[in-house]
Each structure stands twice: as structure tokens, then as C-alpha cells.
N, CA, C and O atoms as a MOPAC input file, in Angstrom:
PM7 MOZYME 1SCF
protein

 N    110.68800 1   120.44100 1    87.96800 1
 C    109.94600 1   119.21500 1    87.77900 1
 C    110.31700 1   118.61200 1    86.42000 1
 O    110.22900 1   119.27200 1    85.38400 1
 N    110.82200 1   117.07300 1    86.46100 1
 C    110.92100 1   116.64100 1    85.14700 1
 C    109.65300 1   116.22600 1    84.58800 1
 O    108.76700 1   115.61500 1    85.18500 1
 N    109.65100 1   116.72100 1    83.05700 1
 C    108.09900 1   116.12200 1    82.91300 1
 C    108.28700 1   115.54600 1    81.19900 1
 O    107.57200 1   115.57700 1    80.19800 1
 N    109.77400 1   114.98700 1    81.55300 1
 C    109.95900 1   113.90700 1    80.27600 1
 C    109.60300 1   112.64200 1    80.17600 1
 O    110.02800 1   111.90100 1    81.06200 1
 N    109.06600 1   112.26800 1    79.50100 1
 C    109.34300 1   110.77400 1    79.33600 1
 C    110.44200 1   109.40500 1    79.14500 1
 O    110.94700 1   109.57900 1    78.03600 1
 N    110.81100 1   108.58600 1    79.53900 1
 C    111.59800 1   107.47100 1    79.76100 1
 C    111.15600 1   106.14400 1    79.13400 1
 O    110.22800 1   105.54300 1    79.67600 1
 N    111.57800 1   105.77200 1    78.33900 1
 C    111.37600 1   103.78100 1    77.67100 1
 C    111.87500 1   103.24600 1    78.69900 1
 O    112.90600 1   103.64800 1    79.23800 1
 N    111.21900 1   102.31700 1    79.06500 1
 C    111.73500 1   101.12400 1    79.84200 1
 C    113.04600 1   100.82200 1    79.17000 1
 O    113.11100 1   100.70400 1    77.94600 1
 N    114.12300 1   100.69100 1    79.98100 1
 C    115.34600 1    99.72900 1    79.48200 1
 C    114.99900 1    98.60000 1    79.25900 1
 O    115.91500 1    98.19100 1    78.54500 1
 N    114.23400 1    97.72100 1    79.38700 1
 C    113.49900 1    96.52700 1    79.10300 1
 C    112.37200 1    96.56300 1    78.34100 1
 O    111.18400 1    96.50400 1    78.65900 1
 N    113.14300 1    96.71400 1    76.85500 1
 C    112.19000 1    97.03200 1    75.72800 1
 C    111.07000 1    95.70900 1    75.74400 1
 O    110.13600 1    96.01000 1    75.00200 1
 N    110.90900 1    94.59700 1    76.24100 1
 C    110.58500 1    93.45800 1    76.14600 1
 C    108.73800 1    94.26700 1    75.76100 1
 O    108.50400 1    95.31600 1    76.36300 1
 N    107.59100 1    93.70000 1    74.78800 1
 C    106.43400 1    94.13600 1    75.00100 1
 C    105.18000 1    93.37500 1    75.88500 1
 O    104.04600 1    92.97300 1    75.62300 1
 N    106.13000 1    93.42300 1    77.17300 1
 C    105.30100 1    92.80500 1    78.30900 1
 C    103.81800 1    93.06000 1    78.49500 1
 O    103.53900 1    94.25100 1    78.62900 1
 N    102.61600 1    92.04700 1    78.54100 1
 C    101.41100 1    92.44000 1    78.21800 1
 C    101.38500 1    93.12800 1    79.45100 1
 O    102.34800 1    93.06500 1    80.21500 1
 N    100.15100 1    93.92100 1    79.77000 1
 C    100.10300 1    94.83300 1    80.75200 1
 C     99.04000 1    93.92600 1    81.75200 1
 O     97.94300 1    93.52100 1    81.36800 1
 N     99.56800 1    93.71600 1    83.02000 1
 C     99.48300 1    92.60600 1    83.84600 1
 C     98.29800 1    92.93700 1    84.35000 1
 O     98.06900 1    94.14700 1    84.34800 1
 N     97.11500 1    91.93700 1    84.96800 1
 C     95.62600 1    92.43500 1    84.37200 1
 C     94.95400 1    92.79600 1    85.96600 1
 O     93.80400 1    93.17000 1    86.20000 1
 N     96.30000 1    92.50200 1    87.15700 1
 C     95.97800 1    93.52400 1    88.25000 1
 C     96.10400 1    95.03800 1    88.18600 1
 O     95.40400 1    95.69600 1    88.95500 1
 N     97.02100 1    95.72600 1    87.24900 1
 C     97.45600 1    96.60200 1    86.94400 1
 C     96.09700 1    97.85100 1    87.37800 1
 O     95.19400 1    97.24200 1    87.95200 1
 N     95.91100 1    98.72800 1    87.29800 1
 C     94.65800 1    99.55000 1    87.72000 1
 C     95.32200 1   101.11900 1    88.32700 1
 O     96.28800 1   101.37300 1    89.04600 1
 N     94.41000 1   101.87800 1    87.72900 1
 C     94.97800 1   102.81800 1    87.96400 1
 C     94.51500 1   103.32400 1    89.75900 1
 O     93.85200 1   102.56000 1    90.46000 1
 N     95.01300 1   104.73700 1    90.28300 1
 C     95.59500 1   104.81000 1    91.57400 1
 C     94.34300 1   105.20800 1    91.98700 1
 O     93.74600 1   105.92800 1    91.18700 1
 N     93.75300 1   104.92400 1    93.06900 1
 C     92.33300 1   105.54900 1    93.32700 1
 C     92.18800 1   105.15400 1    95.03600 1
 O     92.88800 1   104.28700 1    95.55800 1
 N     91.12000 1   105.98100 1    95.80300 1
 C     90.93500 1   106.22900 1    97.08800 1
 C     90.14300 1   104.87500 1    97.17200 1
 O     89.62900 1   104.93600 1    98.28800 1
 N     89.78400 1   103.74700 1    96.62900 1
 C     89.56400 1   102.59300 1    97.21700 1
 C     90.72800 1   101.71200 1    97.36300 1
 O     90.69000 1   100.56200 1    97.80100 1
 N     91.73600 1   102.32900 1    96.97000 1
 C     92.66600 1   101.08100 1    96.57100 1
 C     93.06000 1   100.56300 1    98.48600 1
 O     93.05700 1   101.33000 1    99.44900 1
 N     93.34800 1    99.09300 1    98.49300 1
 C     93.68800 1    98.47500 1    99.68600 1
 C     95.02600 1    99.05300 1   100.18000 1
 O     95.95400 1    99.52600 1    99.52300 1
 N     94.86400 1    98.86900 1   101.70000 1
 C     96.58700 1    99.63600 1   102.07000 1
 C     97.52900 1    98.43000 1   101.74400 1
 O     97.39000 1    97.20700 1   101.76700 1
 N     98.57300 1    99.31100 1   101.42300 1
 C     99.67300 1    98.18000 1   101.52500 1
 C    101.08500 1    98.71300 1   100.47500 1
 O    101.19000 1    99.91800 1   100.24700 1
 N    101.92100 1    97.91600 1    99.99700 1
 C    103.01500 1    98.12300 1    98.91000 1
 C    102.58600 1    98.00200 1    97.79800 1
 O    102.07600 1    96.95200 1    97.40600 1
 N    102.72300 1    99.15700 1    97.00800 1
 C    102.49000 1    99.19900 1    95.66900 1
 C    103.64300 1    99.53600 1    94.49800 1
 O    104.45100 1   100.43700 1    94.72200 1
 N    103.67500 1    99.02800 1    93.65000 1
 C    104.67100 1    99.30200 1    92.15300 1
 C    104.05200 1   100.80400 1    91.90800 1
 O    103.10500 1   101.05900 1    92.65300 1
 N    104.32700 1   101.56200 1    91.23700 1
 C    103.59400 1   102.38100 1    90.14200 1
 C    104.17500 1   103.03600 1    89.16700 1
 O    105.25600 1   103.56100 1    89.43400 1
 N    103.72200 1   103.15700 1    88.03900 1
 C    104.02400 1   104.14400 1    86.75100 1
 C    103.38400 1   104.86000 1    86.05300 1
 O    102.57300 1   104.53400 1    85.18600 1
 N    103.86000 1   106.39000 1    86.54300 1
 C    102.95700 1   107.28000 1    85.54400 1
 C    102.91000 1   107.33700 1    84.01300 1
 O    103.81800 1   107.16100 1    83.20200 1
 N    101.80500 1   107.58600 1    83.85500 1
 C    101.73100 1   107.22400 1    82.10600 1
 C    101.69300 1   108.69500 1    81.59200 1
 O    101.47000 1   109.68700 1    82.28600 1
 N    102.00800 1   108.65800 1    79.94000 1
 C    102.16400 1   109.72200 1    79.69100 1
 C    101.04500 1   110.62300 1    79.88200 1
 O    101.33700 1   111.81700 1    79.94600 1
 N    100.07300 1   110.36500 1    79.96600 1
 C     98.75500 1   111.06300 1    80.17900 1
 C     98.90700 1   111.92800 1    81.45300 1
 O     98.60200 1   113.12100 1    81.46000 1
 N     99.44700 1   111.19500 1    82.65100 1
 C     99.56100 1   111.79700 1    83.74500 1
 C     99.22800 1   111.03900 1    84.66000 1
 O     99.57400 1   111.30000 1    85.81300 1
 N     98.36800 1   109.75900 1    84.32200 1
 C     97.69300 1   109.38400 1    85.34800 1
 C     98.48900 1   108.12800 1    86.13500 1
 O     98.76100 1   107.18900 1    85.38600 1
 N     98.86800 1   107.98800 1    87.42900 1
 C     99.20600 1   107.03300 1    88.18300 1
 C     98.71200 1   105.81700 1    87.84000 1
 O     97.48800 1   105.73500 1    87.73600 1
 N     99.52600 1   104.63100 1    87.59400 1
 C     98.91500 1   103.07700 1    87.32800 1
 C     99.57300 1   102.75100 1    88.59900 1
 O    100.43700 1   103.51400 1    89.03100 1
 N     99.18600 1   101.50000 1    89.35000 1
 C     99.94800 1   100.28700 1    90.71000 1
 C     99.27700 1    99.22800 1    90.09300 1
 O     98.38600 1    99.09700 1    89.25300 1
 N    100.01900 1    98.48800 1    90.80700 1
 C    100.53100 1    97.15800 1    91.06400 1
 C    100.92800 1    96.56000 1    92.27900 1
 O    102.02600 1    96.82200 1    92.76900 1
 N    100.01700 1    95.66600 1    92.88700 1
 C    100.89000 1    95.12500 1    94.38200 1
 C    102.30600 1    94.64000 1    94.27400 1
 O    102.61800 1    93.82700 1    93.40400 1
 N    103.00900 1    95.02900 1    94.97400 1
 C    103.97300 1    94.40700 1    94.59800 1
 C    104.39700 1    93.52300 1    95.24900 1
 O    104.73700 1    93.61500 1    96.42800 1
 N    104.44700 1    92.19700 1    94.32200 1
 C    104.62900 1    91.43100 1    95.22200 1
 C    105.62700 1    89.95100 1    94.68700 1
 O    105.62400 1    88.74800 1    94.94700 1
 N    106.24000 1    90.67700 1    94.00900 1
 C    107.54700 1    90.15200 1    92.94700 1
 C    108.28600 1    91.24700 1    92.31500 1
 O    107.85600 1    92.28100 1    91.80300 1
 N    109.79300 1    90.70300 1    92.48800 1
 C    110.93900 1    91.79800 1    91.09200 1
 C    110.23600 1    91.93600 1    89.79800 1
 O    109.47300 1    91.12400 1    89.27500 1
 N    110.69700 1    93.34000 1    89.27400 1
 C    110.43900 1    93.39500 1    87.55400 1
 C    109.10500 1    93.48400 1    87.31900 1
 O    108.74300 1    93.10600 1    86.20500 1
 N    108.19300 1    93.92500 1    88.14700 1
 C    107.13300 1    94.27500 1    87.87100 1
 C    106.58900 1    95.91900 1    86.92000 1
 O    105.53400 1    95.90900 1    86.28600 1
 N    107.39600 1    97.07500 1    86.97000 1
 C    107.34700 1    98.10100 1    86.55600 1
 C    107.01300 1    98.22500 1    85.37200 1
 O    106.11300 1    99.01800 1    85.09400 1
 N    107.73100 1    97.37700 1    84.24400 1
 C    107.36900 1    96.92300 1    82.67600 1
 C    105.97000 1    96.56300 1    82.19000 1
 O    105.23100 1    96.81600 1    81.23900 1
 N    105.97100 1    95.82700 1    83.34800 1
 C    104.22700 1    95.49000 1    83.42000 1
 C    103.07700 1    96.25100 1    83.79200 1
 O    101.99700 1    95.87300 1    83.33700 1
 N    103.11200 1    97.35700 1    84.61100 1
 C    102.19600 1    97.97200 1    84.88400 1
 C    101.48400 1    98.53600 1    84.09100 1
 O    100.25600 1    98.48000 1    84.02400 1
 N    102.30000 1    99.19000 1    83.35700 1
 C    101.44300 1   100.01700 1    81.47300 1
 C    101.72500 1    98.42100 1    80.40600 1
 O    100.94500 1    98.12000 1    79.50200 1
 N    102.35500 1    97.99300 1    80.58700 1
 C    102.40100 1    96.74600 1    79.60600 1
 C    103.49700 1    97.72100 1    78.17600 1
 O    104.08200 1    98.80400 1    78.15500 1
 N    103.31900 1    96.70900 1    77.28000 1
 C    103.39900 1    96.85100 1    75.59600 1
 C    104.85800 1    97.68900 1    75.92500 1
 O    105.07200 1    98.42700 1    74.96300 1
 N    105.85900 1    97.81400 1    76.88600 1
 C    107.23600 1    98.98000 1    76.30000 1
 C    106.94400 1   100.42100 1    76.48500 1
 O    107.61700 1   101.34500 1    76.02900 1
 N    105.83600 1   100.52000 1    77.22500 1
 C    105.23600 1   102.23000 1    77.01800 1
 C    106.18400 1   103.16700 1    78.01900 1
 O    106.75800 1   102.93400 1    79.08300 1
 N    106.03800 1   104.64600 1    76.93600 1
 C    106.85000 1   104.92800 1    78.44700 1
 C    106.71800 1   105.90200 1    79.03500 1
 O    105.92500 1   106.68800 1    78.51700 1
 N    107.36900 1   106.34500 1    80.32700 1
 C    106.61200 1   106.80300 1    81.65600 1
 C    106.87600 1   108.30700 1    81.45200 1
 O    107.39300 1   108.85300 1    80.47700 1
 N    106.33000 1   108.94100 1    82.77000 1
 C    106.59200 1   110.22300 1    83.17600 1
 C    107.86500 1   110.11200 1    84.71700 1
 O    108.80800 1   110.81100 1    85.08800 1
 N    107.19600 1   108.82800 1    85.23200 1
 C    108.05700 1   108.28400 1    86.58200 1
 C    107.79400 1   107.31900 1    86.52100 1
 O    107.09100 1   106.75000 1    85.68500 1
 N    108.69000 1   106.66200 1    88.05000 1
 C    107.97600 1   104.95500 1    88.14000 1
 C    108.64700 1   105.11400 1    89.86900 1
 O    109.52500 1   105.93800 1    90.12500 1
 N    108.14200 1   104.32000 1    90.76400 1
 C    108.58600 1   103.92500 1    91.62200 1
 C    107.62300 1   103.27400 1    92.45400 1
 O    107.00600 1   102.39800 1    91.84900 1
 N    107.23500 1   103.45700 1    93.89400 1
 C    107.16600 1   102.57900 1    95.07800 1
 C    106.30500 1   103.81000 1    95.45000 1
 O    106.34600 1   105.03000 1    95.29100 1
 N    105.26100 1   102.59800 1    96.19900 1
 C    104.04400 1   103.94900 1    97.16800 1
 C    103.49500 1   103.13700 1    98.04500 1
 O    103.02400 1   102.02300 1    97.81700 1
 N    103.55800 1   103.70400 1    99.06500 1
 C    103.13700 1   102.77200 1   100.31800 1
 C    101.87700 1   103.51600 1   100.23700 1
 O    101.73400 1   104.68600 1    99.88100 1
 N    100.75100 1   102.46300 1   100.71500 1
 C     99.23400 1   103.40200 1   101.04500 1
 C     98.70300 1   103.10900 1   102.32300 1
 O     99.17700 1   102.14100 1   102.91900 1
 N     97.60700 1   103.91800 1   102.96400 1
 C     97.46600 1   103.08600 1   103.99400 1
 C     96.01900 1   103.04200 1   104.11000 1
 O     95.42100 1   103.04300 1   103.03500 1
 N     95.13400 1   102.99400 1   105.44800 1
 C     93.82700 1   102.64000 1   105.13100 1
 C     93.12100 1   104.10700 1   104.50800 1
 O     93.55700 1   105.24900 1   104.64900 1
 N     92.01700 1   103.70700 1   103.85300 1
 C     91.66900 1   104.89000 1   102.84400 1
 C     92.26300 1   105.56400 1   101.65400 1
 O     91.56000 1   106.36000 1   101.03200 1
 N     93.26400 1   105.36900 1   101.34400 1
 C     93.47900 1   105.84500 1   100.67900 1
 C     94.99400 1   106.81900 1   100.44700 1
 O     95.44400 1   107.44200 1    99.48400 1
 N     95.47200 1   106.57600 1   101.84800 1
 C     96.50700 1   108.19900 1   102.33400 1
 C     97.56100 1   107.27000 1   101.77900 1
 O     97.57200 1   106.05500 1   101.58300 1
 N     98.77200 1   108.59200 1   101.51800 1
 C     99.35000 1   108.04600 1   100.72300 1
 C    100.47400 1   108.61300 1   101.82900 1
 O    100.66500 1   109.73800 1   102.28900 1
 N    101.17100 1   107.24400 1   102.05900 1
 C    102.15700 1   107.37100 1   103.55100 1
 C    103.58000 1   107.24900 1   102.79300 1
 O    104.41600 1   108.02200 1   103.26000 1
 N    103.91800 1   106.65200 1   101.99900 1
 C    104.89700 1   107.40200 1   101.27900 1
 C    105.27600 1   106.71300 1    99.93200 1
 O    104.72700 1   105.65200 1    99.63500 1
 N    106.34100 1   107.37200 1    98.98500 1
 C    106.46100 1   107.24700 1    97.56300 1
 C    108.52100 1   107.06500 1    97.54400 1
 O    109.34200 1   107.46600 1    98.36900 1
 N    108.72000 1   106.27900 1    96.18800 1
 C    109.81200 1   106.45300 1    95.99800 1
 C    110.23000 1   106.32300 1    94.47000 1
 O    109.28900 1   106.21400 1    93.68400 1
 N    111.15800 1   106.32000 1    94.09100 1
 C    111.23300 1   106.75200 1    92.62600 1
 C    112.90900 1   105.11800 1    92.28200 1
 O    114.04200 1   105.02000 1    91.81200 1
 N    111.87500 1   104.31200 1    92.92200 1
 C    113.25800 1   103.02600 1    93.01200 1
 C    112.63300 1   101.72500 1    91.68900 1
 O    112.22600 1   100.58700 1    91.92200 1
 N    112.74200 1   102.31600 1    90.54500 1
 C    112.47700 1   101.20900 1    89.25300 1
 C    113.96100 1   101.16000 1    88.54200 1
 O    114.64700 1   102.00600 1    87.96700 1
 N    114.11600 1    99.87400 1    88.83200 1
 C    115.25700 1   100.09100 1    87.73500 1
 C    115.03700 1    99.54100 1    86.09500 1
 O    115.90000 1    99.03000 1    85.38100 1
 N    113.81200 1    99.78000 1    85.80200 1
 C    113.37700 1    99.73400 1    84.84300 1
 C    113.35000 1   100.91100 1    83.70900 1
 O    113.65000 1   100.89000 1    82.51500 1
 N    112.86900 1   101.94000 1    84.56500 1
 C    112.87100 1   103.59600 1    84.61700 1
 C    113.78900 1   104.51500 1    84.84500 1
 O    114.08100 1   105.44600 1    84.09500 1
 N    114.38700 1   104.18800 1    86.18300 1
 C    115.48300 1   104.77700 1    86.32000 1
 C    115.32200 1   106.36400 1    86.30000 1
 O    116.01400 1   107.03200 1    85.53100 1
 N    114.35200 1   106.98400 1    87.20100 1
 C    113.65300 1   108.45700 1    87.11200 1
 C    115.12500 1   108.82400 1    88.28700 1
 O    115.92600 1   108.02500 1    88.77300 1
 N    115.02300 1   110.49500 1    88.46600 1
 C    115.73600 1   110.75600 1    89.60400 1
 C    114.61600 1   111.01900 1    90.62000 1
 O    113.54800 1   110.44300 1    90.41400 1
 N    114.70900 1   111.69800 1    91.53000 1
 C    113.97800 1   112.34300 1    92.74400 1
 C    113.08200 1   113.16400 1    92.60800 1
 O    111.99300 1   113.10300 1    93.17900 1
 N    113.63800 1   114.49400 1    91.41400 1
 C    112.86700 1   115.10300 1    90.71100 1
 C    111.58000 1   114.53600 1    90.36200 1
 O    110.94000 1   115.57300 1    90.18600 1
 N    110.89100 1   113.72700 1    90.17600 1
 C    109.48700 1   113.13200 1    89.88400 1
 C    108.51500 1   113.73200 1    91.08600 1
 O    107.50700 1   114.43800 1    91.11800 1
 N    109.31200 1   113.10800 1    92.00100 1
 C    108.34000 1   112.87800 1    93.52800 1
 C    107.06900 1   114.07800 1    93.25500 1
 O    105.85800 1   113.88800 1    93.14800 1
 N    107.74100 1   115.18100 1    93.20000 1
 C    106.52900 1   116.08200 1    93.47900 1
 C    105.65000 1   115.97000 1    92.72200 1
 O    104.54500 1   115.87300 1    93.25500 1
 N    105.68400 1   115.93100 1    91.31300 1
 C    104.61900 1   115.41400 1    90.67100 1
 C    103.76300 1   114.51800 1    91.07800 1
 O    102.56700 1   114.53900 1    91.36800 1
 N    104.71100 1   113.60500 1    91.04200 1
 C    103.94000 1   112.14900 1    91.58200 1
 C    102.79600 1   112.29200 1    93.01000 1
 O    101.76500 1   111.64200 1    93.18200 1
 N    103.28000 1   113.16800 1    93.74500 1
 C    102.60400 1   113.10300 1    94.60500 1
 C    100.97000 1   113.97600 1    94.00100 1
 O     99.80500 1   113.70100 1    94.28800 1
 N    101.49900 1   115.01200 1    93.14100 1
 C    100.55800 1   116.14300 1    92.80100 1
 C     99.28400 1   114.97900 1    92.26000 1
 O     98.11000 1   114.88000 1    92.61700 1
 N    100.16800 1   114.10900 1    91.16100 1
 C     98.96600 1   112.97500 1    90.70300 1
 C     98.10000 1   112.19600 1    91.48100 1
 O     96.90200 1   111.95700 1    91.33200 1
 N     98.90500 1   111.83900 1    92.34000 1
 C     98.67000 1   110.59800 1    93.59200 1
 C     97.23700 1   111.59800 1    94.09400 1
 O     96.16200 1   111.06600 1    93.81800 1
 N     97.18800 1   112.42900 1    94.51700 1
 C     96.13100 1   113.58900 1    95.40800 1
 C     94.87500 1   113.84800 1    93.98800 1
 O     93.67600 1   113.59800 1    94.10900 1
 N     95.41300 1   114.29100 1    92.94600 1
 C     94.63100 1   114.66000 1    91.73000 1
 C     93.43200 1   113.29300 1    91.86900 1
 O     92.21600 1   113.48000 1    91.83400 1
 N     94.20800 1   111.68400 1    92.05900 1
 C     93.17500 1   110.42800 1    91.76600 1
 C     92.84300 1   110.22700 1    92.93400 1
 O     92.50300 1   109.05800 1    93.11300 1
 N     92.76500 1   111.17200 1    94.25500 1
 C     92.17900 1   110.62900 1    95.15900 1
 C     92.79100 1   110.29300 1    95.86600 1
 O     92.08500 1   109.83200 1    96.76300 1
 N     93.99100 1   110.18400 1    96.14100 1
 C     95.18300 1   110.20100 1    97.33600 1
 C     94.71900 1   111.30700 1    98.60400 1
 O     94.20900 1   112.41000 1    98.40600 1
 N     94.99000 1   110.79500 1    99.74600 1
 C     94.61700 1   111.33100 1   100.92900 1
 C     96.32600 1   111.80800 1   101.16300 1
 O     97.10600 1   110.85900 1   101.23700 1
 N     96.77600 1   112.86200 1   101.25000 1
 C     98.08800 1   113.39500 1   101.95500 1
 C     97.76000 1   115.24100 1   102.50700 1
 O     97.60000 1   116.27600 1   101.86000 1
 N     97.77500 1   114.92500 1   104.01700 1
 C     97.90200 1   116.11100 1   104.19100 1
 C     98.85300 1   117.04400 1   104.28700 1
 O     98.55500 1   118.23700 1   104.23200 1
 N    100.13800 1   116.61600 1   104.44500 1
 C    100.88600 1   117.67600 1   104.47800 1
 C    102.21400 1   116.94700 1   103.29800 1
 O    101.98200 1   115.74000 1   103.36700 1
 N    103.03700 1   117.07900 1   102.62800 1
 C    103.95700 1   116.65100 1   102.29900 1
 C    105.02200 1   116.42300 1   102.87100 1
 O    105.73700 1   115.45400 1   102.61700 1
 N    105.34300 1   117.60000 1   104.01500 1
 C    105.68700 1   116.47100 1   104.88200 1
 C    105.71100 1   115.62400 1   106.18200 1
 O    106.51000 1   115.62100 1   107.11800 1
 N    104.80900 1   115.05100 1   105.99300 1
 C    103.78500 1   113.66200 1   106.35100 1
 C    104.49800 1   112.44800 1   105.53200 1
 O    105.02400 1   111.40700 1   105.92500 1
 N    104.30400 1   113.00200 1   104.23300 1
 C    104.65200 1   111.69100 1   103.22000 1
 C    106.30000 1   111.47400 1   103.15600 1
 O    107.05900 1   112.35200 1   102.74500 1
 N    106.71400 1   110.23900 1   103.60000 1
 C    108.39700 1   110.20900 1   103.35500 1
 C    108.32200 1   109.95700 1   101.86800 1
 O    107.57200 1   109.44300 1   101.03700 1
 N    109.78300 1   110.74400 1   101.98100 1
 C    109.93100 1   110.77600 1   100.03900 1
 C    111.53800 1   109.86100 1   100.30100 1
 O    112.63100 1   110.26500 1   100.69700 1
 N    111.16100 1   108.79000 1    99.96800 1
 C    112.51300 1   107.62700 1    99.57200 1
 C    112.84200 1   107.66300 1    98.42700 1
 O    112.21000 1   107.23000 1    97.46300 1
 N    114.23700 1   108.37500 1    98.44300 1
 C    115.22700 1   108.27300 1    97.21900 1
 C    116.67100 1   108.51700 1    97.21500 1
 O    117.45100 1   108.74100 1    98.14100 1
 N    116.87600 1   108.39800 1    95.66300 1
 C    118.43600 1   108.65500 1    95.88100 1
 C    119.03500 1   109.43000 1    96.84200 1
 O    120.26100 1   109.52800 1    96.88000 1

């Protein structure tokens, strides 16, 4: 498991976009951005424009991962990917990510259930 941290290649100190919110079992189904923060904890973002990743923590901060999470109703987390090219994580994340995703209330029963999209 990588459990380094990464700067955005896009040092820019993008304010942190004020849908931004961290990952939780109310969240609506659908496509989400996300970036783990150094703390651990999952942030999203709908995504629903390029170049959003910078924005999710805001200010240049930087991650543990970043990628893509599909959700669906309740909460389940139908699948994750590690595709920021902001971040630029490898594959290696996923499991974490998922470990977090479940820690805030992510519904996944089996892992594999959840498609893992990546390199």
C-alpha cells in the first residue's frame, strides 16, 4: 500500500470548491471526483467538469490518492479509479481508498463487487 503523499502538479492555490464535502452514506448516487487528504479522510466532488481534483482539498494540498468513484443508491460504493492527472497516483491506492471509502460509511460488500478502474 502506498501511503505517500503527492502535490498536485498544478501548484495553482485553487480555493477549495464549496461543493467539495467529505465522503459519507448520504451522499447522492452518481459520478464523483475524490481526494484523499492527508488525514485519511475521503473528500468528492460531482463531477461534472475537467480539472476538478485541485479543487477538492483546495489551497495546493496534497493527497494520499485521487481518482473517480461511482456511488450508487445509499451509499454503496460500485466502483473507484485512481484517473487524476493532477495526482497521478498508481493502482496501488485503490485498496486503501476503498478501506477509507467503508471507514466514512461506504456500503461495499465484497471487493470484488467493486470494479477497480486503472492503469
Amino acid at each position: 500500500m502506498n501511503l505517500s503523499v503527492k502535490w498536485p502538479l498544478d501548484r495553482f492555490p485553487y480555493l477549495q470548491h464549496p461543493d467539495s464535502r467529505p465522503f459519507g452514506p448520504g451522499l447522492a448516487s452518481g459520478s464523483y471526483v475524490f481526494v484523499q487528504a492527508e488525514d485519511g479522510r475521503i473528500w468528492v466532488l460531482v463531477e461534472t467538469e475537467g480539472h476538478l481534483h485541485p479543487k477538492v482539498l483546495g489551497e495546493a494540498k496534497p493527497a494520499l490518492a485521487a481518482g473517480g468513484v461511482q456511488v450508487g443508491i445509499g451509499g454503496v460504493v460500485l466502483e473507484i479509479d485512481n484517473f487524476s492527472g493532477t495526482f497521478q497516483f498508481d493502482a496501488g491506492v485503490l485498496p486503501g481508498v476503498l478501506r477509507a471509502l467503508q471507514s466514512q460509511g461506504g456500503q461495499v460488500s465484497s471487493t470484488r463487487e467493486v470494479g477497480f478502474d486503472h492503469d
